[in-house]
C-alpha positions, 0 to 999 in steps of 0.5 A: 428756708426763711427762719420764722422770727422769735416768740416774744413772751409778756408776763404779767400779774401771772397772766402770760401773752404771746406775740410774733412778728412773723406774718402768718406764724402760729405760736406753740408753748409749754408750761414747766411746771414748778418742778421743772417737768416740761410737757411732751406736747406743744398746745396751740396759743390762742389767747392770754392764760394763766400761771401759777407762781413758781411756773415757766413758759416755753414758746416757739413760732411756726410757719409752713415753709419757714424753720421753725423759730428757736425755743424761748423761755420765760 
């Protein structure tokens, strides 16, 4: 199977963007809290969102019929 391509995470101001140059991959992520607990569940990207200070965001990228992408961390 082809292997869908990394998330790239931009974060700014604590605003948080995420981009994938896979055509037609959607785009998963968590965010670690500043206590370092990671969430059970992936919630689906649909837009920029806010963080607060001291928090991490962990994305990975999905396709049917590709592997899924490695996780990334910011």
């Amino acid at each position: 199977f082809p292997v869908t391509i990394l998330p790239l995470i931009f974060v700014s101001n604590l605003k948080v963007g995420i981009a994938v140059e896979t055509p037609g991959a959607s785009i998963v992520y968590k965010i670690v809290g500043k206590d370092g607990v990671v969430p059970d569940r992936w919630e689906v990207y649909k837009g920029p969102f806010a963080i607060q200070p001291g928090q991490q965001v962990m994305s990975q990228a999905q396709r049917i019929g590709y592997m899924a992408s490695n996780v990334v961390k910011h």
